[in-house]
Z-matrix of the N, CA and C atoms (Angstrom, degrees):
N
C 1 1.455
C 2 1.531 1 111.55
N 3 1.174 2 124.96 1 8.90
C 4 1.877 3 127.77 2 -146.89
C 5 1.585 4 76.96 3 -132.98
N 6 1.407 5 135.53 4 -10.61
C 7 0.867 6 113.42 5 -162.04
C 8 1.878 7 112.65 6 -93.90
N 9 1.225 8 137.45 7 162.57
C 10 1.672 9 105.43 8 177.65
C 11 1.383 10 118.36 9 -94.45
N 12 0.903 11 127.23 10 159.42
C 13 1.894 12 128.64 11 -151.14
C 14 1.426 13 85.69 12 -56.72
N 15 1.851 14 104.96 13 139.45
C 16 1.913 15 113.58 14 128.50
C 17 2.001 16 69.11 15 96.03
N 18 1.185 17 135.40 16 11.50
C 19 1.597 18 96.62 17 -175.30
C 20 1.752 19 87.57 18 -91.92
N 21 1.346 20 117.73 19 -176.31
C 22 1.670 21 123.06 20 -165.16
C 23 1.323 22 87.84 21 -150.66
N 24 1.177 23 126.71 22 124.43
C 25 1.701 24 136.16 23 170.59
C 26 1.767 25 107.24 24 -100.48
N 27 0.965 26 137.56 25 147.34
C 28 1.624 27 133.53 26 155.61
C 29 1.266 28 96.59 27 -109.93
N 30 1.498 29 111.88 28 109.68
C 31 1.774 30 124.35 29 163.71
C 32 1.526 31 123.10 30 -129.57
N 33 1.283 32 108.40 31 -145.63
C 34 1.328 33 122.09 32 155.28
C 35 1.635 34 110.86 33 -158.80
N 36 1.601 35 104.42 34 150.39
C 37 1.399 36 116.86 35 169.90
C 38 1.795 37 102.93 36 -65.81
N 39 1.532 38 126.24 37 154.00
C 40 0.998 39 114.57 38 167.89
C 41 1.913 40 104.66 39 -154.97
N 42 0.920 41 99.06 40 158.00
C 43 1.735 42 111.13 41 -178.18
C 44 1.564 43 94.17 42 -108.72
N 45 1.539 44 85.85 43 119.81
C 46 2.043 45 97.44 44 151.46
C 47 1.462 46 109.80 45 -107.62
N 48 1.490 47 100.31 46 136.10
C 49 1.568 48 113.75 47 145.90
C 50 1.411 49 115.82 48 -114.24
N 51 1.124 50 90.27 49 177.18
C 52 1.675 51 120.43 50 -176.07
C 53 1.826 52 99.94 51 -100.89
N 54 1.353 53 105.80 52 125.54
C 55 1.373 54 128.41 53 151.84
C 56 1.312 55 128.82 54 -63.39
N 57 1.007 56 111.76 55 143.18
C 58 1.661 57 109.92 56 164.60
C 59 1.291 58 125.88 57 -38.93
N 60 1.408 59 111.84 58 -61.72
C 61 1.698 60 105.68 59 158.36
C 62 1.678 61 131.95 60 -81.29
N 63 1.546 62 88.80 61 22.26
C 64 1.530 63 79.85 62 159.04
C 65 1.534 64 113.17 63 111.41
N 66 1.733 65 113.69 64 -28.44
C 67 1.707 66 113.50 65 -175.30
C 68 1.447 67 89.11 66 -93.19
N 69 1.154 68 74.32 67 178.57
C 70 1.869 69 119.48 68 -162.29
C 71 1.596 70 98.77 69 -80.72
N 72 1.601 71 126.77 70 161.00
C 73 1.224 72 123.47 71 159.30
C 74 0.919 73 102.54 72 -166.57
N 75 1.258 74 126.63 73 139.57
C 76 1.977 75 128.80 74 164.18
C 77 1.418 76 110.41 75 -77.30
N 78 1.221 77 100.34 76 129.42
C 79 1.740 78 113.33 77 -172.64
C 80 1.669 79 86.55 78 -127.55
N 81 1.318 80 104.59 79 124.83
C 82 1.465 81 145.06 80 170.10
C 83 1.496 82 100.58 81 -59.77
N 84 1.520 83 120.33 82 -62.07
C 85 1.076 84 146.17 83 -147.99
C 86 1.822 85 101.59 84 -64.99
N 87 1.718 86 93.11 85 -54.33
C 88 1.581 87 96.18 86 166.46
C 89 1.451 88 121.40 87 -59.30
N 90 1.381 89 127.95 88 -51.15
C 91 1.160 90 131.11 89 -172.94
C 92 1.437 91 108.53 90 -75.23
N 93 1.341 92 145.23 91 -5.89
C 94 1.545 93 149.74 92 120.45
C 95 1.391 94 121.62 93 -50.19
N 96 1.170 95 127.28 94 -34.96
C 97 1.352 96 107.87 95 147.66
C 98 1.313 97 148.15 96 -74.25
N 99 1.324 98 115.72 97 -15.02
C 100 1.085 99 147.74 98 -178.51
C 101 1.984 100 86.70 99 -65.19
N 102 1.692 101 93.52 100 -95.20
C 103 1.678 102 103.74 101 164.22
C 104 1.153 103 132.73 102 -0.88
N 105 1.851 104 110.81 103 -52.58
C 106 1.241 105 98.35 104 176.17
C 107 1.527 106 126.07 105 -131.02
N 108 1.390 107 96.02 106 32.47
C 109 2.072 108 120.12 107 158.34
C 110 1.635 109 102.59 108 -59.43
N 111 1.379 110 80.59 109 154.51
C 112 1.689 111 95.87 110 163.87
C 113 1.269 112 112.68 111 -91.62
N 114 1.335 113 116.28 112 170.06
C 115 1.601 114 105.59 113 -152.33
C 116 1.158 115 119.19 114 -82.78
N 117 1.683 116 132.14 115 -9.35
C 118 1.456 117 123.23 116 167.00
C 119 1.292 118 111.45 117 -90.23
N 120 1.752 119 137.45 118 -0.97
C 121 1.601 120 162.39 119 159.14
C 122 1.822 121 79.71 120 -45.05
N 123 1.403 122 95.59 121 -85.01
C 124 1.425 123 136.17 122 -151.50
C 125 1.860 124 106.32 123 -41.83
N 126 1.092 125 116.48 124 -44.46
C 127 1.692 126 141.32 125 -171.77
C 128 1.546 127 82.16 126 -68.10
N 129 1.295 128 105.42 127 -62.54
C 130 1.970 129 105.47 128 179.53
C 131 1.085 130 146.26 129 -69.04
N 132 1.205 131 74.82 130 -2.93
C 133 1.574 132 94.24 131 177.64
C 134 1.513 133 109.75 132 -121.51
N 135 1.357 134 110.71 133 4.44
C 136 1.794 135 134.62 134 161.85
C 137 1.378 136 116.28 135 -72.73
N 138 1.759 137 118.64 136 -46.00
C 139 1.246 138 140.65 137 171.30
C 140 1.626 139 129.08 138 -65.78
N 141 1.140 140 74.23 139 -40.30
C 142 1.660 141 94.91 140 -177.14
C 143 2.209 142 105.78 141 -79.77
N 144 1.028 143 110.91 142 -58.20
C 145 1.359 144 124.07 143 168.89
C 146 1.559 145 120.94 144 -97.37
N 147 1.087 146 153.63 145 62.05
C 148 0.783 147 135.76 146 -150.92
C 149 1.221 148 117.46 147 -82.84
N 150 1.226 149 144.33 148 163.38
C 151 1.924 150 143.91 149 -163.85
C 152 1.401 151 106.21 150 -125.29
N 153 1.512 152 109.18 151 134.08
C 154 1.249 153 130.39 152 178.88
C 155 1.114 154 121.79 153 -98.34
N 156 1.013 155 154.73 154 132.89
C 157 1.352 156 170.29 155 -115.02
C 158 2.190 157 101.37 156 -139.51
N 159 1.455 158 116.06 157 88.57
C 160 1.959 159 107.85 158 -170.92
C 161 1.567 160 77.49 159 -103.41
N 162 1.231 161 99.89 160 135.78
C 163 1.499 162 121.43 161 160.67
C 164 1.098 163 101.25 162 -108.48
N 165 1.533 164 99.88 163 136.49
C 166 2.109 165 97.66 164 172.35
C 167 1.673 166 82.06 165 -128.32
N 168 0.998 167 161.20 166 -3.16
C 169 1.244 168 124.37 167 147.07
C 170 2.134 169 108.31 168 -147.18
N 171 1.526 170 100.48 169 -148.20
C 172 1.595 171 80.46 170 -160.10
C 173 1.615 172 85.80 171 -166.90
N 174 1.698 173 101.55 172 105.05
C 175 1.849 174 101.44 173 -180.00
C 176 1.436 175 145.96 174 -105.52
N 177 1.621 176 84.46 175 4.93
C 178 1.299 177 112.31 176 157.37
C 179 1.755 178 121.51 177 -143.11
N 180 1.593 179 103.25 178 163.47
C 181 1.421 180 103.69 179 169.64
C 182 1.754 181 108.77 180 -177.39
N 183 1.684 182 101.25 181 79.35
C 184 1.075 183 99.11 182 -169.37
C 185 1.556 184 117.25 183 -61.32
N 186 1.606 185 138.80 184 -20.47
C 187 1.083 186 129.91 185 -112.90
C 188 2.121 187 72.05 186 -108.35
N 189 0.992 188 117.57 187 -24.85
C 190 1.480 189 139.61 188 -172.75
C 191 1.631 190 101.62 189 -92.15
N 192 1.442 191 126.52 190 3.43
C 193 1.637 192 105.33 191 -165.04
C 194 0.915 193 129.98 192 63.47
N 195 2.028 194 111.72 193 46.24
C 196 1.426 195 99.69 194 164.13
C 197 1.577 196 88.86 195 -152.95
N 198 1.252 197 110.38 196 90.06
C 199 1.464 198 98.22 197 144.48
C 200 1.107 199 130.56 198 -73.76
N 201 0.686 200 145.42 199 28.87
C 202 1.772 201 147.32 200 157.26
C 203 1.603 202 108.97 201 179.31
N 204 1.523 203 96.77 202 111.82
C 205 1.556 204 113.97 203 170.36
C 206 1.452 205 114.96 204 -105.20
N 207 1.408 206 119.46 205 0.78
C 208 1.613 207 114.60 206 158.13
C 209 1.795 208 112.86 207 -45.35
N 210 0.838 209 135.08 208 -45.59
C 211 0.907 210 138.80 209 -168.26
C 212 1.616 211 139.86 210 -65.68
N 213 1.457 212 74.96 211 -29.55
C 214 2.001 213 94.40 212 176.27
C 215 1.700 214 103.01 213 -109.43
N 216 1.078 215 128.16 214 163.05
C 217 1.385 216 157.92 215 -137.33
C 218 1.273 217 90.48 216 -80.39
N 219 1.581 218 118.53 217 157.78
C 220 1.588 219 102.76 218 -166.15
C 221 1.879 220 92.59 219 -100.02
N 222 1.186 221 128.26 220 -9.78
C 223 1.549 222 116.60 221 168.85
C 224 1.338 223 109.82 222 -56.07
N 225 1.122 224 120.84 223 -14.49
C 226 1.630 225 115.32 224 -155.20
C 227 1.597 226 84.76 225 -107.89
N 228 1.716 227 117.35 226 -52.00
C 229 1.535 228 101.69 227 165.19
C 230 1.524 229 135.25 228 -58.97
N 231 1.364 230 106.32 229 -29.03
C 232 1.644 231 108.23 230 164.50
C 233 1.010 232 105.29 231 -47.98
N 234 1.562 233 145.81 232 -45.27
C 235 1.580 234 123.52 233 -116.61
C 236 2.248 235 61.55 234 -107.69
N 237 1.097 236 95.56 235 -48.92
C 238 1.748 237 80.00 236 -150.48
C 239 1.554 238 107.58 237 -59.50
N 240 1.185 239 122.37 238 -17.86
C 241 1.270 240 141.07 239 153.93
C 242 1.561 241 130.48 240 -38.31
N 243 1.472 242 102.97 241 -41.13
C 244 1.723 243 123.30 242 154.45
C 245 1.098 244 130.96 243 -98.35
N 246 1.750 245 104.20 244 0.50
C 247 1.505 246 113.88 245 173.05
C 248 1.687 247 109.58 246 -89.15
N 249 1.427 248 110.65 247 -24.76
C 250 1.493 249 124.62 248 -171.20
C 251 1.469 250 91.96 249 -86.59
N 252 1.407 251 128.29 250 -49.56
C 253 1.256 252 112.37 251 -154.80
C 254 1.752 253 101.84 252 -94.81
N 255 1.205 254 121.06 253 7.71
C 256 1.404 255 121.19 254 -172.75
C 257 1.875 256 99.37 255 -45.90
N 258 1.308 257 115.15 256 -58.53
C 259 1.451 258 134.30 257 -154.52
C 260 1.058 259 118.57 258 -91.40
N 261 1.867 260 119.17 259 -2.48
C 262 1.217 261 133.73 260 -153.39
C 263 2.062 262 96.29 261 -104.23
N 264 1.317 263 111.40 262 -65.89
C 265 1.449 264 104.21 263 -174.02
C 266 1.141 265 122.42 264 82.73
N 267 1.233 266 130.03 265 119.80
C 268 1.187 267 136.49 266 132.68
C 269 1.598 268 117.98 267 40.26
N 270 1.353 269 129.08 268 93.91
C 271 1.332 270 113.38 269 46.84
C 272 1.795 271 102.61 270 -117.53
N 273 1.520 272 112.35 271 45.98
C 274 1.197 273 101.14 272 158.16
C 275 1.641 274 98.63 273 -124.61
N 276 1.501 275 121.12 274 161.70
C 277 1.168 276 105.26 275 -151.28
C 278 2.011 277 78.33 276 -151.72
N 279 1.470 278 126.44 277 147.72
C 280 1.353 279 117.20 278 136.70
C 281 1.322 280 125.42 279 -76.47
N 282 1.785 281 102.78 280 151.08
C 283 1.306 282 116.87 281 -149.88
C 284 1.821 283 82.55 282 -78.94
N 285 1.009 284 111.10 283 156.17
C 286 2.023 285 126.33 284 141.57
C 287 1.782 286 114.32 285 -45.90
N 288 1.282 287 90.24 286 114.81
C 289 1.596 288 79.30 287 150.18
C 290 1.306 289 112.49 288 -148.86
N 291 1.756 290 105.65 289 -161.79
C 292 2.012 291 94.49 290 -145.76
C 293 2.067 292 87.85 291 -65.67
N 294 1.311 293 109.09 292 -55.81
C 295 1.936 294 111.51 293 -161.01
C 296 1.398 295 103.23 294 -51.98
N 297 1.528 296 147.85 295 9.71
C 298 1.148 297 166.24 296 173.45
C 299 1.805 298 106.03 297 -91.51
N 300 1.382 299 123.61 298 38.76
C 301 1.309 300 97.15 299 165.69
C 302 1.680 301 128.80 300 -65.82
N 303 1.618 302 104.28 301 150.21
C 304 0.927 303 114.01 302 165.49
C 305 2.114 304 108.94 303 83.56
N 306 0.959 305 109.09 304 29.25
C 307 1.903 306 129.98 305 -152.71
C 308 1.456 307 77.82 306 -108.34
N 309 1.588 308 112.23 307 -80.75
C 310 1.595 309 110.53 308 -167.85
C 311 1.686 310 130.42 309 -17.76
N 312 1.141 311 106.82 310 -55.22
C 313 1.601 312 114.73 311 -179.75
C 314 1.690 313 102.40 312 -62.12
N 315 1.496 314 108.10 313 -45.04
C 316 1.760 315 84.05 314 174.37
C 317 1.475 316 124.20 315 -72.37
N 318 1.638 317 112.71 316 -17.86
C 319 0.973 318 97.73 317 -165.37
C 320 1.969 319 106.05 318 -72.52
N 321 1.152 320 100.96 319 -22.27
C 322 1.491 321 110.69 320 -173.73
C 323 1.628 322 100.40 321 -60.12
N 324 1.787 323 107.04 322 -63.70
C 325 1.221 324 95.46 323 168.49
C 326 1.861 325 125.73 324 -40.02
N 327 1.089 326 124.51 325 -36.57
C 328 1.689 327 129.00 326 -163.18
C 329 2.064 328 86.67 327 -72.22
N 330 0.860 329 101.99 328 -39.22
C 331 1.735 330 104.78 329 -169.87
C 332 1.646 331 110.30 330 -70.15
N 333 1.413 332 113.99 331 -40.97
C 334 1.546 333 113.89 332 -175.72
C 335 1.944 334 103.97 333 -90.92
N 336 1.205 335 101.03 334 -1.79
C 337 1.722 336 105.80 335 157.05
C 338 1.546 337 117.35 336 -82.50
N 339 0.633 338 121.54 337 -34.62
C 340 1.574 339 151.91 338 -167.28
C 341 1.397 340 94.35 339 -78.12
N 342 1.490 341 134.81 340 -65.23
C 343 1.097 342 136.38 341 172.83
C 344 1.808 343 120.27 342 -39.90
N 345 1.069 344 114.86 343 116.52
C 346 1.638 345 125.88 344 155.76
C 347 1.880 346 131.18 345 -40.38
C-alpha cells in the first residue's frame, strides 16, 4: 500500500531465520511451508516467521514517468528502484547485488526490523 500506484517490482518473497550464531538466512523450507499451510496454519506461521518482500529490480513506475523501464539499462532501473523504495521499508526490501558492497549486513539488519 506504501507503494505509488501502477509501480511493478520483479522480486521474491523470502523467510529469514536466525542461526545459531546469530546471522540471518533465507530458508526456502520456511517460506514452503508457509505456501503450502492451510490458511489458519499459514496466518501462524505469518506471525511467527514473518516474509520479506527483496526486490532486485523495478519495471514500471508510472506515477514518476515510467511506464515501462524494461527498456532502459538496469543502473538507471536500480537507482529508481532505490529511489521508490527509499520511504517504503520493510517488509519490502532491495535485493543485494554484486556493485553494492557492503549492502548485505543492512539488508539483514532491514529483515530482523521487520521481524515481530
Amino acid at each position: 500500500m506504501r507503494l505509488p500506484p501502477g509501480v511493478i517490482l520483479d522480486g521474491e518473497a523470502v523467510v529469514y531465520l536466525a542461526a545459531g550464531d546469530g546471522t540471518m538466512h533465507i530458508s526456502f523450507a520456511a517460506a514452503q511451508s508457509r505456501a503450502l499451510s492451510r490458511p489458519r496454519r499459514a496466518r501462524e506461521l505469518a506471525d511467527q516467521r514473518p516474509a520479506t518482500y527483496v526486490a532486485f529490480d523495478i519495471l514500471a513506475n508510472p506515477a514518476a514517468g515510467f511506464p515501462d523501464l524494461r527498456p532502459r539499462p538496469y543502473t538507471e532501473r536500480r537507482q529508481v528502484l532505490l529511489d521508490v523504495l527509499a520511504d517504503v521499508g520493510p517488509p519490502i526490501v532491495p535485493g543485494v547485488v554484486d556493485h553494492e558492497p557492503g549492502r548485505g549486513p543492512a539488508l539483514v539488519r532491514d529483515a530482523r526490523r521487520h521481524r515481530r
